[in-house]
DRENDO-1510 file (C-alpha; in Angstrom, 1 decimal, always signed):
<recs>
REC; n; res; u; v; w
REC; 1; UNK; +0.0; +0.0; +0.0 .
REC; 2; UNK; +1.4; +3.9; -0.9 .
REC; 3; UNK; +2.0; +5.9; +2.1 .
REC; 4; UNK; -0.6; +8.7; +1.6 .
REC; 5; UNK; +0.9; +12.4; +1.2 .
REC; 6; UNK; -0.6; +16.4; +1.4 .
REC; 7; UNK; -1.0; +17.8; -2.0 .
REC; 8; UNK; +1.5; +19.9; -2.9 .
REC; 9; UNK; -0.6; +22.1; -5.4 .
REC; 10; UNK; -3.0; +22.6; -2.8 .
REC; 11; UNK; -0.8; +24.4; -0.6 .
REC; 12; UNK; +0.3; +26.2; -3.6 .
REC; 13; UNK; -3.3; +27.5; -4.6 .
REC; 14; UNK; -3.7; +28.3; -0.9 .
REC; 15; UNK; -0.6; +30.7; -0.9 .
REC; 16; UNK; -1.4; +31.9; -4.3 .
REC; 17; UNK; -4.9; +32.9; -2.7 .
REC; 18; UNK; -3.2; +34.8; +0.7 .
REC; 19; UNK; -1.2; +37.0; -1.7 .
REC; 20; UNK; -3.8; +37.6; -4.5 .
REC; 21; UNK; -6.1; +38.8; -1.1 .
REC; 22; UNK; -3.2; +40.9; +0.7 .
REC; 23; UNK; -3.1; +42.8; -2.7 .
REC; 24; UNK; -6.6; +43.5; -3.1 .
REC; 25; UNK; -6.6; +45.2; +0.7 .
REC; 26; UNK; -3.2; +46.8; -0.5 .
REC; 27; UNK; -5.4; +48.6; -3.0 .
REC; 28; UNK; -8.5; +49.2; -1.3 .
REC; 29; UNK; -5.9; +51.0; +1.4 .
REC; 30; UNK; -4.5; +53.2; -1.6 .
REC; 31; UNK; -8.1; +53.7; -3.3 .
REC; 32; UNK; -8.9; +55.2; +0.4 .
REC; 33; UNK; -5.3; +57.4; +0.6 .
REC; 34; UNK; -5.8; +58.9; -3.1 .
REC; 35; UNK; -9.8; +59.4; -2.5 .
REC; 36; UNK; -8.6; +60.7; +1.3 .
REC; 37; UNK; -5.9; +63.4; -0.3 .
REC; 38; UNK; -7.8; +64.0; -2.9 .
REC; 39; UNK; -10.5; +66.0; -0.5 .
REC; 40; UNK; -7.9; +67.0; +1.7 .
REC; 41; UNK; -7.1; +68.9; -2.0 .
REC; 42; UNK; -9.8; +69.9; -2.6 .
REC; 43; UNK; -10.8; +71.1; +1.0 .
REC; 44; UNK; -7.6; +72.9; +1.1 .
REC; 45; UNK; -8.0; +74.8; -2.8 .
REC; 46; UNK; -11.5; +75.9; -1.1 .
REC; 47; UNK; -10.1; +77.3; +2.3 .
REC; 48; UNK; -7.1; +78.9; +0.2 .
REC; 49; UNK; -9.8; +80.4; -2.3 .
REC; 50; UNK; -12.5; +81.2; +0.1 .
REC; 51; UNK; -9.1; +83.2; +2.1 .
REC; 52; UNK; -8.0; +85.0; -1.4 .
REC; 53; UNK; -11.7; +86.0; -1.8 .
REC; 54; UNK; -12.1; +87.1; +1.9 .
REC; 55; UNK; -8.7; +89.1; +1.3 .
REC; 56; UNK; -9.9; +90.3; -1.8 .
REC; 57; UNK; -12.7; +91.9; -0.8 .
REC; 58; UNK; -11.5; +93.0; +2.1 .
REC; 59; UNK; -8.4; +95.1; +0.0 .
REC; 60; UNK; -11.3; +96.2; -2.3 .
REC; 61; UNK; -13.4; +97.6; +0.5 .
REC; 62; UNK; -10.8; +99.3; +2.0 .
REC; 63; UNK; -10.1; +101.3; -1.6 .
REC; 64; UNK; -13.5; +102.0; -2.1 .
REC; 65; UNK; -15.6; +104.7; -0.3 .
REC; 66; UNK; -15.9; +104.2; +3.4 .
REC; 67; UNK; -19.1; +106.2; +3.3 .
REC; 68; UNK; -22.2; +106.9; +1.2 .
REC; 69; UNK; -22.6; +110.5; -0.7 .
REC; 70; UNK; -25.5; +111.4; +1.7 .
REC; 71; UNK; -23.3; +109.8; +5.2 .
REC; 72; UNK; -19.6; +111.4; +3.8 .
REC; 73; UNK; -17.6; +113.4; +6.2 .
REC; 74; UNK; -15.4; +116.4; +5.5 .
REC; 75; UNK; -11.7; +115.0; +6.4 .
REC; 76; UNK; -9.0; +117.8; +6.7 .
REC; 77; UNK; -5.7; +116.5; +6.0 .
REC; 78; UNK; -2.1; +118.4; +6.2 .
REC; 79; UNK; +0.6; +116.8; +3.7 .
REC; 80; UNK; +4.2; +118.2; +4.8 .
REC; 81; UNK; +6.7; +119.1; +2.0 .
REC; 82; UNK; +9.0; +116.2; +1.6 .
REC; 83; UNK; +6.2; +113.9; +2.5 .
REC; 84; UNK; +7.2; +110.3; +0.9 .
REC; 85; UNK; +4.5; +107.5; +0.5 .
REC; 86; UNK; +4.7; +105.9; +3.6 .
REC; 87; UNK; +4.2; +109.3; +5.8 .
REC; 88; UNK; +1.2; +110.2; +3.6 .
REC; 89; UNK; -0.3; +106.9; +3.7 .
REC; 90; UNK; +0.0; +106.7; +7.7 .
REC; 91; UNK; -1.5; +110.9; +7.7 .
REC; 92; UNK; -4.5; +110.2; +5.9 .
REC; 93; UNK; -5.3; +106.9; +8.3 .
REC; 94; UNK; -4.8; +108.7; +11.3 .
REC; 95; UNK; -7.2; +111.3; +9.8 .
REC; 96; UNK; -9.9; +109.2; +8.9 .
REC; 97; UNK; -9.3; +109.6; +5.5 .
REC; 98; UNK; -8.5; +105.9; +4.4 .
REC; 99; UNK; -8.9; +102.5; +6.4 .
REC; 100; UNK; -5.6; +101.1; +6.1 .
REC; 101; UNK; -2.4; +102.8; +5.3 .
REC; 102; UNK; -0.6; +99.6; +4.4 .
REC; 103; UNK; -2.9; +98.6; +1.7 .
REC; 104; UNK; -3.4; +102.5; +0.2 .
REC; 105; UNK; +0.5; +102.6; +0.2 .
REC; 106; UNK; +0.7; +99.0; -1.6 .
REC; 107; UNK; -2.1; +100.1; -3.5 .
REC; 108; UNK; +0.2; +103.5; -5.0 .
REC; 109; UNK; +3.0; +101.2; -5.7 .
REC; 110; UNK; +0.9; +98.5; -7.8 .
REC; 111; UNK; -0.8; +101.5; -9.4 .
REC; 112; UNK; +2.8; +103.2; -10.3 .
REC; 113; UNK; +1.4; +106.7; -8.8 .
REC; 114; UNK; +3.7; +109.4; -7.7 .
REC; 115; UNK; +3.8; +113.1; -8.1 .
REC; 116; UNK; +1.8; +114.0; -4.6 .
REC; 117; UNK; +2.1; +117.5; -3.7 .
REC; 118; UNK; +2.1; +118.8; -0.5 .
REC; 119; UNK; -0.5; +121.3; +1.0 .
REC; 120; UNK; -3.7; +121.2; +3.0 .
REC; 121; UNK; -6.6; +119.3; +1.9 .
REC; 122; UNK; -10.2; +118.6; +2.1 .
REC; 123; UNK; -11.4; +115.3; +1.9 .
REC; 124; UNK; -14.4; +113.0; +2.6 .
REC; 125; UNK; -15.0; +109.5; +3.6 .
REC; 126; UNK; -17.3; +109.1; +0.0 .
REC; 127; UNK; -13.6; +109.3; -1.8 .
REC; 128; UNK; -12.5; +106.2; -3.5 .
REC; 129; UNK; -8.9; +105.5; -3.4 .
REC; 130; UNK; -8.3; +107.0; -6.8 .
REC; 131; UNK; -10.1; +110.0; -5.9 .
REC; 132; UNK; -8.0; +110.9; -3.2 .
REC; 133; UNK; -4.7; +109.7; -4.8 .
REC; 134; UNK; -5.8; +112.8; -8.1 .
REC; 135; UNK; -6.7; +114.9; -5.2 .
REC; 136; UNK; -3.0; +114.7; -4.0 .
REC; 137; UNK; -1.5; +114.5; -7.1 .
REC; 138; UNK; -3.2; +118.1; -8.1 .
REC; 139; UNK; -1.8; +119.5; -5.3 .
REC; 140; UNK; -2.3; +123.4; -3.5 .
REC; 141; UNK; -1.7; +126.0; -6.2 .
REC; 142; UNK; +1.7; +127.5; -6.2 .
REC; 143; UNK; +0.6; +131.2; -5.6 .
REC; 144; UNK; -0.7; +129.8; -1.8 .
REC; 145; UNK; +3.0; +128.2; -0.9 .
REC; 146; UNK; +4.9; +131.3; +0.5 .
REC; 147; UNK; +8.2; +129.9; +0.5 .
REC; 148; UNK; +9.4; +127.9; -2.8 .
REC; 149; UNK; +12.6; +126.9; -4.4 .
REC; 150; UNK; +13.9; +124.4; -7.0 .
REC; 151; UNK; +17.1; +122.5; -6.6 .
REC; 152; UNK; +18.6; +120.9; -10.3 .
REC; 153; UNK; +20.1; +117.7; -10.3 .
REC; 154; UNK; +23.8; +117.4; -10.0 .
REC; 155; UNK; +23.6; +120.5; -7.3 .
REC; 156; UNK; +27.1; +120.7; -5.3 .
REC; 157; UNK; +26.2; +121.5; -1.7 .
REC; 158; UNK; +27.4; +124.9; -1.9 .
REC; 159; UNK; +25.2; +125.8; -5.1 .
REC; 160; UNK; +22.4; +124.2; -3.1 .
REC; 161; UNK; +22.7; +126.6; -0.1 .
REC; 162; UNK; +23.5; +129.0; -2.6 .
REC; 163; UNK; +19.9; +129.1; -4.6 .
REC; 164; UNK; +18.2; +128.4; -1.7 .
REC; 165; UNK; +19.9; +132.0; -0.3 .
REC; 166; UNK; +18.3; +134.1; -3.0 .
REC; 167; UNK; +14.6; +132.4; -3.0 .
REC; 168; UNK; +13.7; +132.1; +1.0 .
REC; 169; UNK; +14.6; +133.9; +4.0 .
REC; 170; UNK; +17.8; +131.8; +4.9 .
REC; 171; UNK; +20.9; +132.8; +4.6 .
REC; 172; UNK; +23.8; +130.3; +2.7 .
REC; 173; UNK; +26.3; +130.6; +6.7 .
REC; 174; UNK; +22.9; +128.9; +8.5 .
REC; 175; UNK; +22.5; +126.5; +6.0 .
REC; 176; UNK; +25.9; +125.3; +6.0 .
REC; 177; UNK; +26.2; +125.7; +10.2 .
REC; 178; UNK; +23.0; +123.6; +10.5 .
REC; 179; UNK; +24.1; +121.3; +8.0 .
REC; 180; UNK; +27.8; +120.5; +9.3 .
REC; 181; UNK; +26.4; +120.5; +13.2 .
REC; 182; UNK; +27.3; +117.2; +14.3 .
REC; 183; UNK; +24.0; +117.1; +17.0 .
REC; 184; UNK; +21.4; +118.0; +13.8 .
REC; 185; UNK; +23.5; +115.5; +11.6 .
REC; 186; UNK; +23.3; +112.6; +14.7 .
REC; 187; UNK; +19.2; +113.4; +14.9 .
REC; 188; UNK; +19.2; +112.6; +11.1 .
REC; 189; UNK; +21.1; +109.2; +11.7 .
REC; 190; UNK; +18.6; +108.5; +14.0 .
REC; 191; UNK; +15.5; +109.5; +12.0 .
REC; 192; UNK; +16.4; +108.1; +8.7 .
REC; 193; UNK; +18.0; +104.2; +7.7 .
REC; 194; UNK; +19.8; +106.1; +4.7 .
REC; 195; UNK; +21.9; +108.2; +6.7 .
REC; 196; UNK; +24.7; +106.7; +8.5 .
REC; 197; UNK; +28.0; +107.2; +10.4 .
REC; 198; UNK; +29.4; +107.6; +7.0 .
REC; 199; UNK; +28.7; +111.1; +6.9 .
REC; 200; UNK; +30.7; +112.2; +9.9 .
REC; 201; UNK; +34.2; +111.1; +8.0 .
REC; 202; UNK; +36.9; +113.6; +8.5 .
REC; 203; UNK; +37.8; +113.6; +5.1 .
REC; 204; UNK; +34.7; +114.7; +3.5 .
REC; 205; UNK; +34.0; +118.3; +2.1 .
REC; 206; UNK; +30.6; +118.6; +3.0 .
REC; 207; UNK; +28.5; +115.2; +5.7 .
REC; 208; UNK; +25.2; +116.0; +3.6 .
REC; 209; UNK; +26.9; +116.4; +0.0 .
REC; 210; UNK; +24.7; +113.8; -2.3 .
REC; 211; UNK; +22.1; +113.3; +0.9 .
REC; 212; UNK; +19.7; +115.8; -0.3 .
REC; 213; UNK; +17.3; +115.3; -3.5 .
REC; 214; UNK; +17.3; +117.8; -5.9 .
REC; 215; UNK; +13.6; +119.1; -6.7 .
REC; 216; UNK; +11.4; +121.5; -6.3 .
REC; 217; UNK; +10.4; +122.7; -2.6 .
REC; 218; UNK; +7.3; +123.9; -1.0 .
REC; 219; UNK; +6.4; +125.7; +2.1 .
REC; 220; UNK; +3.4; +127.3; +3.1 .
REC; 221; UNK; +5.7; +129.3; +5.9 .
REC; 222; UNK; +6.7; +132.4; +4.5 .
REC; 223; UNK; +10.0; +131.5; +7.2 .
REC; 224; UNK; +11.3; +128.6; +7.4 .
REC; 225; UNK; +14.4; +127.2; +9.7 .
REC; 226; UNK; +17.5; +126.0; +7.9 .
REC; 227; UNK; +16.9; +122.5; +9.6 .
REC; 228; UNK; +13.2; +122.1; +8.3 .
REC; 229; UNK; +14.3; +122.8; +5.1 .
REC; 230; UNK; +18.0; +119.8; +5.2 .
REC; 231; UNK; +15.4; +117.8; +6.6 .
REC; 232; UNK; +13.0; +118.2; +3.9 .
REC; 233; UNK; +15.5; +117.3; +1.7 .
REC; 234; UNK; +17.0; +114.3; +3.5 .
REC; 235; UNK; +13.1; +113.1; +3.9 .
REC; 236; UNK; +12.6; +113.1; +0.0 .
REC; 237; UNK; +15.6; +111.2; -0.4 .
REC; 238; UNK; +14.7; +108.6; +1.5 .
REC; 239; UNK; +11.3; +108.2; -0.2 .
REC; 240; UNK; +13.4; +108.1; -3.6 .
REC; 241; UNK; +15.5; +105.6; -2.3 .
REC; 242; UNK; +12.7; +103.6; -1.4 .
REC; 243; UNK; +11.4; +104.0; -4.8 .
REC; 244; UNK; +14.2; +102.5; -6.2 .
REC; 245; UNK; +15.4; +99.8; -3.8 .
REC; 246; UNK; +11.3; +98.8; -4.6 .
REC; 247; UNK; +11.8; +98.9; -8.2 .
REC; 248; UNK; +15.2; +96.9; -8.0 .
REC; 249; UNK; +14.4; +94.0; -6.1 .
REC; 250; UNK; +16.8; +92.2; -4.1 .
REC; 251; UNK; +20.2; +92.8; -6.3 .
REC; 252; UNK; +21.6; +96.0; -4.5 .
REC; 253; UNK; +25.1; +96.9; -6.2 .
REC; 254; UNK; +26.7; +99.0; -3.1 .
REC; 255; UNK; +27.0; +97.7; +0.4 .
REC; 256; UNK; +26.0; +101.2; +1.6 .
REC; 257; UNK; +24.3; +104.3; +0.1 .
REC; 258; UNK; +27.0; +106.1; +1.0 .
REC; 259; UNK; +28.9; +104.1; -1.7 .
REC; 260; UNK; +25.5; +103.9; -4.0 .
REC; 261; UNK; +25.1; +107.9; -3.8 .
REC; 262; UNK; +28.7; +108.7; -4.5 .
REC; 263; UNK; +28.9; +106.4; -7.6 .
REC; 264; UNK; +25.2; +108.0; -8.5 .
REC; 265; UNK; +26.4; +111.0; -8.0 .
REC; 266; UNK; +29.6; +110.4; -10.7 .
REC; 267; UNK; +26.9; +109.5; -13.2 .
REC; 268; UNK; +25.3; +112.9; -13.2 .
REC; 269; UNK; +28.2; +114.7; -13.5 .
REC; 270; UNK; +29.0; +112.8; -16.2 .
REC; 271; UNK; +25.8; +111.8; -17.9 .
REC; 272; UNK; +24.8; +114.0; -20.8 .
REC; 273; UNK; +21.1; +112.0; -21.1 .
REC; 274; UNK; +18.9; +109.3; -19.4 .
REC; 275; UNK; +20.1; +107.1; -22.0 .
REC; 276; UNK; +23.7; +106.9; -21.3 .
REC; 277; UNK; +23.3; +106.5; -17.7 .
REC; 278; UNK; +23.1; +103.0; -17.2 .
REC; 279; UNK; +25.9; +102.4; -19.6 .
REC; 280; UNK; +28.3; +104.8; -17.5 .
REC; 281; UNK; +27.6; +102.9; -14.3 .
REC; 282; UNK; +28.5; +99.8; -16.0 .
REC; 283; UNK; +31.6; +101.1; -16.7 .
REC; 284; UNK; +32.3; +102.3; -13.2 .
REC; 285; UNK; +31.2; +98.4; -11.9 .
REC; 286; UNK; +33.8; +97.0; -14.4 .
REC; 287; UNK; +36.6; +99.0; -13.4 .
REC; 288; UNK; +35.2; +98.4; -9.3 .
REC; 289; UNK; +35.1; +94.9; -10.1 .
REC; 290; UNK; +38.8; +94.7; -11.5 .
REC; 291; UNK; +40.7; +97.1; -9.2 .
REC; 292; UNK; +41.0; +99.8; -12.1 .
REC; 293; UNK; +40.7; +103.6; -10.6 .
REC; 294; UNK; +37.7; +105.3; -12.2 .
REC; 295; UNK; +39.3; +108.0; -13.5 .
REC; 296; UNK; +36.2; +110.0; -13.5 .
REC; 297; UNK; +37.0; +114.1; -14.8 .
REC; 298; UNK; +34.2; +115.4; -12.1 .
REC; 299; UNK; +35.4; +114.3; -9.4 .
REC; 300; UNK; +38.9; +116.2; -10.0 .
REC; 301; UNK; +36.7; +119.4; -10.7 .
REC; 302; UNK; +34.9; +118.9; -7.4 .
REC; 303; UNK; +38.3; +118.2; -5.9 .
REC; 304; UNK; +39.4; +121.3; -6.8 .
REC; 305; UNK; +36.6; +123.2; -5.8 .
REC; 306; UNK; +36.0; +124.9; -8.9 .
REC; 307; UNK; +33.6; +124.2; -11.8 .
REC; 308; UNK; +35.4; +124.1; -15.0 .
REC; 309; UNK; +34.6; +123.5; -18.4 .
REC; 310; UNK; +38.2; +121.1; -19.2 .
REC; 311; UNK; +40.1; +118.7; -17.2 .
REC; 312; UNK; +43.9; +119.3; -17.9 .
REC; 313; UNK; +46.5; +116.7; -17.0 .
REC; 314; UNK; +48.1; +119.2; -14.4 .
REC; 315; UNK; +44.4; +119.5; -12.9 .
REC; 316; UNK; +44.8; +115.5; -12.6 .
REC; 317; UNK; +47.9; +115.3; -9.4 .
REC; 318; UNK; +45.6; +117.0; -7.0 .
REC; 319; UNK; +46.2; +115.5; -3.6 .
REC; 320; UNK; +42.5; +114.7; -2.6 .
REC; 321; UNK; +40.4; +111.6; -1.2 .
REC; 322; UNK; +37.9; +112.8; -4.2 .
REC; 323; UNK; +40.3; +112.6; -6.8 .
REC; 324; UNK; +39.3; +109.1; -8.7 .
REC; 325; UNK; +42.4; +109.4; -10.8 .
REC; 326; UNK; +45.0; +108.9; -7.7 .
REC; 327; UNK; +42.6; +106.8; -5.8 .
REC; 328; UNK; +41.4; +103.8; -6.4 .
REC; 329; UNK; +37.8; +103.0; -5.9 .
REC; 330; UNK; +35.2; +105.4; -5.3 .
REC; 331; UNK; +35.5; +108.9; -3.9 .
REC; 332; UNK; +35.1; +109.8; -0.1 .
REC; 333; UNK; +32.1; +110.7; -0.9 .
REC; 334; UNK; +29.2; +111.5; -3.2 .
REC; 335; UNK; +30.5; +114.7; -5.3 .
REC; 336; UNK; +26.8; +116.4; -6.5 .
REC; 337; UNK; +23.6; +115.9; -5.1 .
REC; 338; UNK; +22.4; +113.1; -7.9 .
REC; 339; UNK; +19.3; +112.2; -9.1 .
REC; 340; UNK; +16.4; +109.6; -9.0 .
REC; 341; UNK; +17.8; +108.6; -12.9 .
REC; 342; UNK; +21.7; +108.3; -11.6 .
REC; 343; UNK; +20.5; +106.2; -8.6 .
REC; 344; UNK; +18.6; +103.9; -10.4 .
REC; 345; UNK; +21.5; +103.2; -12.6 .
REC; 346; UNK; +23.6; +103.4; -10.0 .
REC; 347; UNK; +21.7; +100.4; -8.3 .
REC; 348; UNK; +21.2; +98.6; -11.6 .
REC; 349; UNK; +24.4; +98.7; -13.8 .
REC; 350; UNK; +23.9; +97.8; -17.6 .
REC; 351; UNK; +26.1; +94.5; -18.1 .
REC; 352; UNK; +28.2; +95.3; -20.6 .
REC; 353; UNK; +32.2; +94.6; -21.4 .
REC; 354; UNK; +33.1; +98.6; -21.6 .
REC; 355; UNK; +35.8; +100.3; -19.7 .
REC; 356; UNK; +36.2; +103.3; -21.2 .
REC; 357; UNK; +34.1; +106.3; -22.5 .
REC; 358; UNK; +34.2; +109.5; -24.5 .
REC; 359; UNK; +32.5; +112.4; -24.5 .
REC; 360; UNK; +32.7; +114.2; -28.2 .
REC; 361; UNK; +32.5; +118.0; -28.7 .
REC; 362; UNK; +29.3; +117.3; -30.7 .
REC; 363; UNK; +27.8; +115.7; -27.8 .
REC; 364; UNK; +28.6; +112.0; -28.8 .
REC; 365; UNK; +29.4; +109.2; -26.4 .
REC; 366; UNK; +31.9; +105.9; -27.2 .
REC; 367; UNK; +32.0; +104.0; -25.3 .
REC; 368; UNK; +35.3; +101.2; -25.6 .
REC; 369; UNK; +36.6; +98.0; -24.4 .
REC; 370; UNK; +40.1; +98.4; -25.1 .
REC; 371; UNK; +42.7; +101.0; -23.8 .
REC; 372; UNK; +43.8; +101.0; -27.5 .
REC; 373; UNK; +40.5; +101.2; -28.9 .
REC; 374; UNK; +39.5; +104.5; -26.8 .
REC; 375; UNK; +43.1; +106.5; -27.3 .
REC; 376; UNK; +42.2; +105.9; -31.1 .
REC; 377; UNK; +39.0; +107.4; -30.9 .
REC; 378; UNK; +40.3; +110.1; -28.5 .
REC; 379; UNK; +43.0; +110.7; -30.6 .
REC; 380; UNK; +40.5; +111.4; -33.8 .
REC; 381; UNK; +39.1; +114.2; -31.7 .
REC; 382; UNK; +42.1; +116.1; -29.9 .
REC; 383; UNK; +44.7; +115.3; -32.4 .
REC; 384; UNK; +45.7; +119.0; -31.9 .
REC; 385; UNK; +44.8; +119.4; -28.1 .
REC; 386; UNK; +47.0; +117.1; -26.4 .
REC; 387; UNK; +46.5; +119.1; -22.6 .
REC; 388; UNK; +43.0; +117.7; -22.9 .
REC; 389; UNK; +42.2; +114.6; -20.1 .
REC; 390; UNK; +38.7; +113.4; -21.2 .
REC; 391; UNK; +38.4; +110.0; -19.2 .
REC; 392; UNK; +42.5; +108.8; -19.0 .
REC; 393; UNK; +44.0; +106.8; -16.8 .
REC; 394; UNK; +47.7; +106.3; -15.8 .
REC; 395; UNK; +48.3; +104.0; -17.9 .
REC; 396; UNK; +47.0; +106.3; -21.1 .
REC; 397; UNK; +49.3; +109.0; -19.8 .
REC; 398; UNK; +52.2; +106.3; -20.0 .
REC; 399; UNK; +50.9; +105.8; -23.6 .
REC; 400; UNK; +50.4; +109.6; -24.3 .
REC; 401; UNK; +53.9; +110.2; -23.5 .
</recs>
């Protein structure tokens, strides 16, 4: 008789069942995960949507009228000259004027609006946004400003105090007390981010040379103290600063403004249109970035104190911490007070291979890559003027000689 045995396919088909059942829960458990995530998803698009929407109209309600026509009330605001969007924004909340300061200033910069005059105003609570941002931008009419004055880019600090002398009731000695008094100058440290320790070097000219925006000024004083007026100025600088660190993102070129205003400041002295300005401060970042002295004519003419229409070689051994062709890197300090075009390109160099430019007696700019290439061109012009110094460095004197 056979010795009777367990079937070996029937464990088999027994095993083959387990796994063929482990599977199946193995996908029912992932049906349940996907169909689980999947309204997670969709639960968490709705709270994110149902947020943007709640945010949305909350942004939108805050731009449009607070108020009905027949509920509206009259809001008088005071905007200070030198106001910058920030210090408006904050006013008008603090008047009643707007809901929220953050979102109207946010609101300006998405909408690219600028041009706000100061003055006194009257408002009401049945203004949209854009209402009161026209309103501001219209401004007081000059004849009700007592005190007024323009400033031009590219202003030294002495021309400054100079204009502002003949069209208010200053006199060019306060300005320049109130302006080199180390206690004003350590209260406008404090006020504004702009403004640092830098200006209290020893070897600078002037502490507030490049600080002060050139534009036009208004006061509705008919006096007005040397110290509102520097601060005035300092104020709209730092709102144009803001402007462009806004507009230029992240990639800042200087590691202080100090630095950024004196290189700005070289580009309106040499700049002879809007076009040409951010190829000039591509050339000064070249020569930065290779250890090559700028060699930069206005900075020798503000070295020597005296605005002059040629540089001459002799002009060129001045012993000064302005003079760019004996020093390496930039100035002391900022050499004109520049503006918001030269800081831009200041802050946002044009990439670009040149190193050298020239200016042409019809007004024409080369710029060059080559030592060899700019002499020629140089050469073209002042064949017959070799006392000339338009833009050479040592090394083009060694050439020249």
């Amino acid at each position: 008789m056979k010795e009777v045995t367990d079937n070996p396919n029937k464990e088999t088909n027994s095993a083959r069942a387990e796994y063929i059942e482990k599977m199946e829960e193995k996908k029912r458990e992932a049906s349940l995960v996907r169909k689980i995530v999947l309204w997670l998803c969709i639960g968490l698009i709705i709270v994110i949507a149902a947020g943007g929407f709640g945010a949305y109209r909350y942004v939108m309600g805050t731009i449009e009228p607070q108020d009905e026509e027949e509920d509206a009330r009259e809001v008088e605001v005071e905007i200070p000259a030198g106001s910058n969007v920030d210090t408006i924004a904050d006013i008008l909340e603090e008047s009643g004027a707007i809901e929220s300061a953050m979102i109207f200033q946010n609101y300006i910069r998405f909408q690219g609006e600028d041009g706000f005059q100061a003055g006194d105003y009257v408002l009401h609570t049945a203004m949209h946004a854009d209402e009161i941002i026209a309103e501001l931008q219209e401004g007081t009419v000059a004849e009700e400003y007592e005190t007024t004055f323009i400033i031009p880019e590219g202003f030294w600090l002495e021309e400054t105090f100079e204009r502002i002398d003949s069209e208010t009731n200053l006199e060019e000695e306060q300005l320049h007390e109130t302006a080199e008094d180390e206690e004003f100058l350590e209260t406008l440290i404090d006020r504004y981010d702009y403004i640092t320790e830098d200006i209290l070097q020893d070897d600078l000219r002037h502490p507030l040379e490049g600080y002060l925006f050139p534009a036009r000024y208004d006061f509705v004083e008919e006096e007005v103290s040397a110290a509102e007026v520097i601060d005035a100025m300092a104020e709209r600088m730092a709102s144009t600063l803001d402007e462009v660190n806004a507009a230029a993102g992240e990639d800042e070129q200087f590691e202080s403004y100090h630095n950024l205003l004196a290189a700005a400041s070289i580009i309106e002295g040499e700049a002879i249109d809007d076009e040409e300005r951010g190829e000039i401060s591509g050339v000064i970042d070249n020569r930065l970035a290779i250890d090559m002295s700028l060699d930069m004519d206005p900075t020798v003419v503000y070295a020597h104190g005296e605005r002059q229409e040629r540089t001459l070689y002799e002009d060129l051994e001045i012993e000064s911490p302005y003079n760019t062709y004996r020093n390496r890197g930039l100035p002391a300090g900022p050499i004109n007070n520049p503006g918001e075009q030269s800081i831009s390109a200041a802050m946002n160099p044009e990439e670009h291979s040149y190193l050298y430019f020239f200016h042409s007696p019809e007004g024409e700019t080369y710029f060059s890559e080559s030592l060899s290439e700019h002499q020629t061109i140089v050469n073209d012009y002042q064949a017959d003027d070799v006392d000339h110094a338009e833009d050479v460095d040592e090394g083009e004197e060694e050439e020249l000689e």
